[in-house]
Backbone as ProteinMPNN parsed JSONL, in Angstrom:
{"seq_chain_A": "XXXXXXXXXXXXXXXXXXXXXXXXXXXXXXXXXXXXXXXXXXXXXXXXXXXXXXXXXXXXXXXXXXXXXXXXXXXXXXXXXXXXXXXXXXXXXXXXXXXXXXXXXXXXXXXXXXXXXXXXXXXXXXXXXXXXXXXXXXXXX", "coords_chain_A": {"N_chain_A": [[2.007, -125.51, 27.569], [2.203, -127.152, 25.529], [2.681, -125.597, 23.194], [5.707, -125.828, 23.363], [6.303, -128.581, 23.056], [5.676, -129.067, 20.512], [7.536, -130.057, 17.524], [7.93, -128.436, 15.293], [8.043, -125.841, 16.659], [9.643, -125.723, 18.462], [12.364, -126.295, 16.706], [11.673, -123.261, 15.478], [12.37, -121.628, 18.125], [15.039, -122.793, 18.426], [16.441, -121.681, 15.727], [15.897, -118.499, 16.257], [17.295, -118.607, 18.745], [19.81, -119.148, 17.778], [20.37, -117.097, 16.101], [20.786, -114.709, 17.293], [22.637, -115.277, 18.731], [25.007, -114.984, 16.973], [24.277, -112.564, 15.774], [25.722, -111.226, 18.058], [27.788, -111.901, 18.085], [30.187, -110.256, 17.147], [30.227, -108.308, 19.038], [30.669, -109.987, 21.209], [33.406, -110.81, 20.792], [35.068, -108.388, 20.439], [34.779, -107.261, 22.819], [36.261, -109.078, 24.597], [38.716, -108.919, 23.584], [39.73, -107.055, 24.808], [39.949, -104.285, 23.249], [40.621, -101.203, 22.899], [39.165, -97.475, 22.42], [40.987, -94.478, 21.439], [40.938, -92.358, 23.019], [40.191, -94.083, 25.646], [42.73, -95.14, 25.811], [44.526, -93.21, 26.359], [43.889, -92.842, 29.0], [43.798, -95.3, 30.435], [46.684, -94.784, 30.258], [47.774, -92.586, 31.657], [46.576, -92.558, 33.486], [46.651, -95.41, 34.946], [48.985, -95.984, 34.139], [50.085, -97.507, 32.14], [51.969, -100.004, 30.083], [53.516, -99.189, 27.118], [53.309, -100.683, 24.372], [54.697, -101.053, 20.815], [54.392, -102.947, 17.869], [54.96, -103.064, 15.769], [57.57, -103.53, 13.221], [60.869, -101.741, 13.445], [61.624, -100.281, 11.317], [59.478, -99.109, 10.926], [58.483, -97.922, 13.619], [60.464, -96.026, 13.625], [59.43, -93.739, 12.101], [57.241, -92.537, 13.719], [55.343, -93.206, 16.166], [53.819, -93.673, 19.424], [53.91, -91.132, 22.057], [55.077, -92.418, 25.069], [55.808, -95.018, 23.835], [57.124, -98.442, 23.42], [59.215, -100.008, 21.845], [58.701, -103.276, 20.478], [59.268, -105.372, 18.061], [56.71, -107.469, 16.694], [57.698, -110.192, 15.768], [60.352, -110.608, 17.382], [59.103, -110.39, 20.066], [58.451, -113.041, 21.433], [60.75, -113.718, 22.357], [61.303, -111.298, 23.891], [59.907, -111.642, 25.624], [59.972, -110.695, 28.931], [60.825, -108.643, 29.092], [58.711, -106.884, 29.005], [56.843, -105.962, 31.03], [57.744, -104.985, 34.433], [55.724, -105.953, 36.495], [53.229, -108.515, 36.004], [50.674, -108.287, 36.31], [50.336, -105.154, 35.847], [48.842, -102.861, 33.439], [49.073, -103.468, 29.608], [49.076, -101.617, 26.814], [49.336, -102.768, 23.323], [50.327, -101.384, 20.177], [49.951, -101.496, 16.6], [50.255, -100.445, 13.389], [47.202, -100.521, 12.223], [46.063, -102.64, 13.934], [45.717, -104.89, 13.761], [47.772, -106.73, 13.566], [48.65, -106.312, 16.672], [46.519, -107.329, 17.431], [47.504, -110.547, 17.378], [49.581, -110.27, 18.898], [48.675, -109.911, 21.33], [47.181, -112.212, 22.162], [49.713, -113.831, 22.328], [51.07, -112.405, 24.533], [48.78, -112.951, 26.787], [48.793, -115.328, 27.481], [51.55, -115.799, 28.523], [51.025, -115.241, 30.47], [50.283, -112.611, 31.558], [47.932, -110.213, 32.834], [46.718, -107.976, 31.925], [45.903, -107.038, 29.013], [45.575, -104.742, 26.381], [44.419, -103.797, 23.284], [45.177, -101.298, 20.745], [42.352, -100.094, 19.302], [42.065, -100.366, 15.701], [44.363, -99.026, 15.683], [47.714, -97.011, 14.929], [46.583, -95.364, 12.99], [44.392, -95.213, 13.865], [44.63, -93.407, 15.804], [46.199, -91.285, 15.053], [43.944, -90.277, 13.187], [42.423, -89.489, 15.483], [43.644, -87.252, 16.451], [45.844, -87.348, 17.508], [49.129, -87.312, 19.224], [52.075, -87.353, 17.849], [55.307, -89.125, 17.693], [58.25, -88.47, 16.383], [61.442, -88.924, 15.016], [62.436, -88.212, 17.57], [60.854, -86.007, 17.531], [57.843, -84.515, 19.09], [54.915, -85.047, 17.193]], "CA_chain_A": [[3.001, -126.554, 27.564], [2.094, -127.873, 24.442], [3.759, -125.06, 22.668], [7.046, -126.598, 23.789], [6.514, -130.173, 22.957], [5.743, -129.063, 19.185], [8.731, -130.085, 16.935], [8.193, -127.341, 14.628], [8.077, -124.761, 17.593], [11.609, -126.117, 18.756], [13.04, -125.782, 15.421], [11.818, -121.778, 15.7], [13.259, -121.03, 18.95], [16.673, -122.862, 18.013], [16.691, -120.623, 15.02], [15.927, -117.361, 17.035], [18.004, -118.375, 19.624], [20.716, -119.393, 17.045], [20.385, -116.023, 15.204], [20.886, -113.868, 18.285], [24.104, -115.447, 19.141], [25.566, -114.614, 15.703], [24.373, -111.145, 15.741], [25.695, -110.465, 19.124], [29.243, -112.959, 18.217], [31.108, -109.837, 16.962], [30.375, -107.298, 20.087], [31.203, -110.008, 22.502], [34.549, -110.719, 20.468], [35.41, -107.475, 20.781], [35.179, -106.99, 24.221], [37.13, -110.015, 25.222], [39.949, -108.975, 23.12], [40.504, -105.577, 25.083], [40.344, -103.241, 22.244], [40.23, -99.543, 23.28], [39.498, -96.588, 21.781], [42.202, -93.527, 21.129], [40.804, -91.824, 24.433], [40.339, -94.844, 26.421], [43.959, -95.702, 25.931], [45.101, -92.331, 26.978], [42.756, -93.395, 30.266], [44.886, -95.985, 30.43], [48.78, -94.805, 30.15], [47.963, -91.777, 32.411], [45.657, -93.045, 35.17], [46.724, -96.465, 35.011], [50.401, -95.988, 34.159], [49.895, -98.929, 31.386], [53.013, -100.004, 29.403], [52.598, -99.453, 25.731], [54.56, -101.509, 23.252], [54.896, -100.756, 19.541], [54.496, -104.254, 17.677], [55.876, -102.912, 14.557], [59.092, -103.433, 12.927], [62.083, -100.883, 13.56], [61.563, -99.05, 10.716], [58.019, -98.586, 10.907], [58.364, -97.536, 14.631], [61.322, -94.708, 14.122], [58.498, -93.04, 11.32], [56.047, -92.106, 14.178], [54.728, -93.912, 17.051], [53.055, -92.832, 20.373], [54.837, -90.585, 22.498], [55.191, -93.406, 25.64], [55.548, -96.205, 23.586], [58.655, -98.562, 23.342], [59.538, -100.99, 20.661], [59.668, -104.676, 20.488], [58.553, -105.925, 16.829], [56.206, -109.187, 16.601], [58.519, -111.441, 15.674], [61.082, -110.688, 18.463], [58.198, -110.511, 21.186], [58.251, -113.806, 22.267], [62.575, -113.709, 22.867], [61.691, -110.332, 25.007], [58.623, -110.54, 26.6], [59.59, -110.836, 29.946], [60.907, -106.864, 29.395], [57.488, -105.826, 28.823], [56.486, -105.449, 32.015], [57.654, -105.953, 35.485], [54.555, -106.43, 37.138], [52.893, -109.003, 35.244], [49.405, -107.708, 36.62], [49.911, -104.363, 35.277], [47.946, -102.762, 32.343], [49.607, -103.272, 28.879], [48.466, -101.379, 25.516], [49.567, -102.904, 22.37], [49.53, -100.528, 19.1], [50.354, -101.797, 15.394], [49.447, -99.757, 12.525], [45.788, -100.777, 12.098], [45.271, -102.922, 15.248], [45.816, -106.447, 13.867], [49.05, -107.246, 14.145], [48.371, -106.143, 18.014], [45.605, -109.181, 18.025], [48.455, -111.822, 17.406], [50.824, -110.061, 20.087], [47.682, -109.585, 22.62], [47.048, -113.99, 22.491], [51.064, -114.042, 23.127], [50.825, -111.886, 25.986], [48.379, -113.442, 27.698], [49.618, -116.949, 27.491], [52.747, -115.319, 28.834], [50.066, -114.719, 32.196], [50.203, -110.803, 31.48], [46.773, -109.903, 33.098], [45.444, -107.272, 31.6], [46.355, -106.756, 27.749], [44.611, -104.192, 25.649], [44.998, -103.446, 21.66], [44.19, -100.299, 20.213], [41.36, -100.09, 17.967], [42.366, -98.959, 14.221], [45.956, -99.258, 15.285], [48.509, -96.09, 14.904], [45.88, -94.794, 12.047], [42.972, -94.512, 14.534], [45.366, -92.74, 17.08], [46.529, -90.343, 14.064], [42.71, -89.832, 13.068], [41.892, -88.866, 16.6], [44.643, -85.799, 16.216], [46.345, -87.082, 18.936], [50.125, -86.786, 19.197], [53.13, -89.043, 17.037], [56.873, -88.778, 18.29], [59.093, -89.179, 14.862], [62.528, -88.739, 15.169], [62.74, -87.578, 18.682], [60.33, -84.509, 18.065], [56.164, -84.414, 18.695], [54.2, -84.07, 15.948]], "C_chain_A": [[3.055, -127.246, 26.212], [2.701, -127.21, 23.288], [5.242, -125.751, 22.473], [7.249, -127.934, 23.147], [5.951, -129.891, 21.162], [7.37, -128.793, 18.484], [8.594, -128.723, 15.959], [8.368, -125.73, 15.55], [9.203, -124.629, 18.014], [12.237, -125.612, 18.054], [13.136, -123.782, 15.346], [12.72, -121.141, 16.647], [14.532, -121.407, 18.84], [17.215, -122.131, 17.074], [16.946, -119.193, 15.588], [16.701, -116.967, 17.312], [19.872, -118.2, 19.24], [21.642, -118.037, 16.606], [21.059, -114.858, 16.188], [22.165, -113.91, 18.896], [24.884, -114.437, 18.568], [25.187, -113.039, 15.973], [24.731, -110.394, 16.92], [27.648, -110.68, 19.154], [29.856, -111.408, 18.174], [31.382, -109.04, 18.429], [31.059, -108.129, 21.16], [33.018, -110.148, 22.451], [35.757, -109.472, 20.951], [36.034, -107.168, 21.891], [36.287, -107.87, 24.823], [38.549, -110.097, 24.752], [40.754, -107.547, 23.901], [40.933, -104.566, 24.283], [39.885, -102.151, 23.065], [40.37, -98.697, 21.877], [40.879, -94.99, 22.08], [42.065, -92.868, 22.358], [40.69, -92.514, 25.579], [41.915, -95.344, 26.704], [45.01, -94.665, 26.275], [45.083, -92.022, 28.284], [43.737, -93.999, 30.778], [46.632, -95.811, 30.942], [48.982, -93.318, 31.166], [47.539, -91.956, 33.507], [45.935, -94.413, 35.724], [48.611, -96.789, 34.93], [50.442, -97.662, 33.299], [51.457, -98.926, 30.395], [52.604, -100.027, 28.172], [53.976, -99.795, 24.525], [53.53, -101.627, 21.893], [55.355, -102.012, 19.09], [55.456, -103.931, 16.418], [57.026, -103.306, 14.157], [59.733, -102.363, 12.948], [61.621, -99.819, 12.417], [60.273, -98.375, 10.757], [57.839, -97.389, 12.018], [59.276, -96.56, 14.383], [60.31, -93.462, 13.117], [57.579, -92.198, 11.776], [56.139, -93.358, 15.167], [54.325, -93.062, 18.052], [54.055, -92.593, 21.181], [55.401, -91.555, 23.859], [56.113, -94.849, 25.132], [56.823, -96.792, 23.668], [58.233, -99.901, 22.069], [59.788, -102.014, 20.575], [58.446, -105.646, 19.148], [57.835, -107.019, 17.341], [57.135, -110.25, 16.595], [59.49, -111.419, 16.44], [60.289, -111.003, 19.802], [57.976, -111.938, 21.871], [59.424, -114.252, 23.072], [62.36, -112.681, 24.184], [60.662, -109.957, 25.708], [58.794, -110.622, 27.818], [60.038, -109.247, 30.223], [59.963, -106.268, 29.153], [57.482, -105.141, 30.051], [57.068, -105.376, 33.37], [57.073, -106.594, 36.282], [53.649, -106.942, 35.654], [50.876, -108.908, 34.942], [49.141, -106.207, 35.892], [49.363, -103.904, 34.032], [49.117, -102.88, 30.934], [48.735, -102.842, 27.634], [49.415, -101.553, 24.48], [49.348, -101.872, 21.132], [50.599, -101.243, 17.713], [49.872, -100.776, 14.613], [48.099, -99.742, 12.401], [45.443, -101.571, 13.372], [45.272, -104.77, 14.681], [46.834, -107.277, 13.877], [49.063, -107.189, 16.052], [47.395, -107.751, 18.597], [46.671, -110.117, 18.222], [49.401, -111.55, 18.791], [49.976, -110.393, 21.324], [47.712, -111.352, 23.222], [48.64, -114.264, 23.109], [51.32, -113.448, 24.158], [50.262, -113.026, 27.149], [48.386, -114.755, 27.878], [50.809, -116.859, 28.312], [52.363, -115.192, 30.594], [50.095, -113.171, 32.241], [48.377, -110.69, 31.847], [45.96, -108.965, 32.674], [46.251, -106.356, 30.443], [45.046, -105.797, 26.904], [45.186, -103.808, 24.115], [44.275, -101.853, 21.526], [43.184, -100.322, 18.674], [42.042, -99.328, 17.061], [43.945, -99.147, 14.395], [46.405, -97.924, 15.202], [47.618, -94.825, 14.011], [45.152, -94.285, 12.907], [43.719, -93.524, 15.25], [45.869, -91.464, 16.378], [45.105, -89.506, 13.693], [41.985, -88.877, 14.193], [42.997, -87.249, 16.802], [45.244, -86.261, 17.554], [48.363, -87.331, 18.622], [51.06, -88.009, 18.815], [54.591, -88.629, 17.049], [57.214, -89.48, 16.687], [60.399, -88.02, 14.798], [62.63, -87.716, 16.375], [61.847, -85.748, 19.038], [59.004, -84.959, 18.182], [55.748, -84.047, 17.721], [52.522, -83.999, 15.869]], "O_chain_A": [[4.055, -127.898, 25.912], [3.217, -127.899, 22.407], [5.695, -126.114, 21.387], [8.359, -128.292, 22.753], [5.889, -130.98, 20.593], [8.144, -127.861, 18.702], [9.528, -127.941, 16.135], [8.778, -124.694, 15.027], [9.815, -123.561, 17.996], [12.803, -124.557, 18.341], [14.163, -123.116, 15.219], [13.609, -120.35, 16.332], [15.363, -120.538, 19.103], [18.381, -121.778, 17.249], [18.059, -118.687, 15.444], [17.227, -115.899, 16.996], [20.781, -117.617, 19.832], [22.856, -117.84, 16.655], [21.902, -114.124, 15.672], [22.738, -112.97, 19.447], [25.345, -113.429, 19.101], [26.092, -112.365, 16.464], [24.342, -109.237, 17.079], [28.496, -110.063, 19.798], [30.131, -111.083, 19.329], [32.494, -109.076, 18.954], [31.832, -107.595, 21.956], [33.798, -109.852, 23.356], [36.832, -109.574, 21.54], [37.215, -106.9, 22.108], [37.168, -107.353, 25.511], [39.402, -110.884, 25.161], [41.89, -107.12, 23.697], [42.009, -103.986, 24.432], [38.902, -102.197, 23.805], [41.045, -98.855, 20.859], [41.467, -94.858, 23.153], [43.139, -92.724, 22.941], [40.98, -91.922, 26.618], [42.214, -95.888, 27.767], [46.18, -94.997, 26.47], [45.86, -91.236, 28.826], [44.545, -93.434, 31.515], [47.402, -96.451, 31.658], [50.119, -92.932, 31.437], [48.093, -91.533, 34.522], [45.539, -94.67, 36.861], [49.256, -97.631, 35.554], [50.775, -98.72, 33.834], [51.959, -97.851, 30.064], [51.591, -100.648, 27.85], [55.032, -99.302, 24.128], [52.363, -101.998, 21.768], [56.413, -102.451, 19.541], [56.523, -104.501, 16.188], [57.73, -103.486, 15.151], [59.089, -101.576, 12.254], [61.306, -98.66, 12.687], [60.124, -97.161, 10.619], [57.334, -96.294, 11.771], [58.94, -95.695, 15.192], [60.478, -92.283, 13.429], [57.029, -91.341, 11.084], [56.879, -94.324, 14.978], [54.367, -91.847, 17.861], [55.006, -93.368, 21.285], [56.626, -91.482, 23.759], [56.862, -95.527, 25.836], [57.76, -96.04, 23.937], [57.183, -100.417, 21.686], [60.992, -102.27, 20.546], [57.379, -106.245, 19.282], [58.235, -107.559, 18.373], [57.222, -111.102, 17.479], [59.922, -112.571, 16.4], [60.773, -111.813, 20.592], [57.293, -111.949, 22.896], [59.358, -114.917, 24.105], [62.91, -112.901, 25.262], [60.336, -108.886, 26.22], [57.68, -110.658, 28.341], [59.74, -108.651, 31.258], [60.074, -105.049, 29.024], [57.956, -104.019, 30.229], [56.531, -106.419, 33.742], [57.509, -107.605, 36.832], [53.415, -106.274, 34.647], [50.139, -109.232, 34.011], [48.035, -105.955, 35.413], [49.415, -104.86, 33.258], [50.18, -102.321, 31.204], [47.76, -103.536, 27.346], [50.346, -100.749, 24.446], [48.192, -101.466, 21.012], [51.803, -101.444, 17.867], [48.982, -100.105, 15.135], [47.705, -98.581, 12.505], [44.443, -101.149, 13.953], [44.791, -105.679, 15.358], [46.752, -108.466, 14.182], [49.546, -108.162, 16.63], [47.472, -108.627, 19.458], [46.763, -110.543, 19.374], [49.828, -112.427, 19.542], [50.45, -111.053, 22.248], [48.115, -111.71, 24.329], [48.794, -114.821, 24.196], [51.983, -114.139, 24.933], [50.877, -113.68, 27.992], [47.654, -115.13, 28.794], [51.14, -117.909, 28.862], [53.103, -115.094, 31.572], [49.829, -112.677, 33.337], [47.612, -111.145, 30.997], [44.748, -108.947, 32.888], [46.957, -105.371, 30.661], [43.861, -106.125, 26.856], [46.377, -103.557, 23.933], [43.238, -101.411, 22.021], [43.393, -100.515, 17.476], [42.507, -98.197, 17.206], [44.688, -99.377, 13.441], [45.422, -97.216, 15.42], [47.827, -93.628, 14.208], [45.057, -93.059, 12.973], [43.085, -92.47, 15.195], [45.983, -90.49, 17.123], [45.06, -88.285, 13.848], [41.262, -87.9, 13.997], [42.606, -86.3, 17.482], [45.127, -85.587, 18.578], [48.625, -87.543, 17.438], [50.979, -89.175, 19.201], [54.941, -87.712, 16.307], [56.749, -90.445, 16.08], [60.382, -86.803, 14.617], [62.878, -86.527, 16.173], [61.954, -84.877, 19.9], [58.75, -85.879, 17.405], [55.994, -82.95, 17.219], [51.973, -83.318, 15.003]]}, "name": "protein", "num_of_chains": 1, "seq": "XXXXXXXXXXXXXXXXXXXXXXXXXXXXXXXXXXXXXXXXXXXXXXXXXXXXXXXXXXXXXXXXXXXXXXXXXXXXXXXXXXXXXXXXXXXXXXXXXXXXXXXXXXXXXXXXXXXXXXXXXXXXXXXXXXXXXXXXXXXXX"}
């Protein structure tokens, strides 16, 4: 007991305990933002029947995007989000180029009450990296 009641012993375990947060902050970030990876989000839009909206701007999105996906830039998304979904429970996957433009849409979602928002990790790049398949101009590629 006397362990405990030493001020310099305190000071250690608030450090420790401090330290452990911090090195744990990014993983829990992560998780709570609903990032998937390139195969989890194929999990997703086939088993789950998830809606997947392309944050991009117009031109970005007729260049490539995922073969599913539909189009409603950032900066329009808060005029048309009630066409995301109709069920406001169902799964939605966000994809931007890299995956951070998707963060900003994901917080407007779920403010919106959309229940279950996911981003893709990496964005259109990771989904390209993984060899997986990019509709541009109406053909697969």
């Amino acid at each position: 007991m006397k362990f405990f009641t030493d001020y310099i012993n305190l000071v250690l375990i608030a450090v420790v305990l401090i330290s452990g947060v911090l090195l744990l902050w990014p993983t829990l970030v992560r998780r709570g933002r609903g990032g998937v990876t390139p195969a989890e989000a194929i999990q997703l839009i086939n088993r789950r029947n998830a809606a997947v909206i392309d944050v991009r701007p117009a031109a970005e999105y007729s260049q490539g995007h995922l073969p599913a996906a539909r189009n409603f830039a950032l900066a329009e998304l808060q005029a048309k989000i009630g066409q995301i979904a109709k069920n406001k429970g169902n799964p939605v996957l966000l994809i931007c180029q890299t995956g951070q433009q998707s963060q900003k849409a994901s917080r407007t979602l779920s403010e919106a009450g959309y229940a279950e928002v996911h981003v893709l990790q990496g964005g259109l790049d990771a989904w390209q990296k993984a060899g997986m398949p990019v509709v541009k101009q109406g053909a697969a590629k």
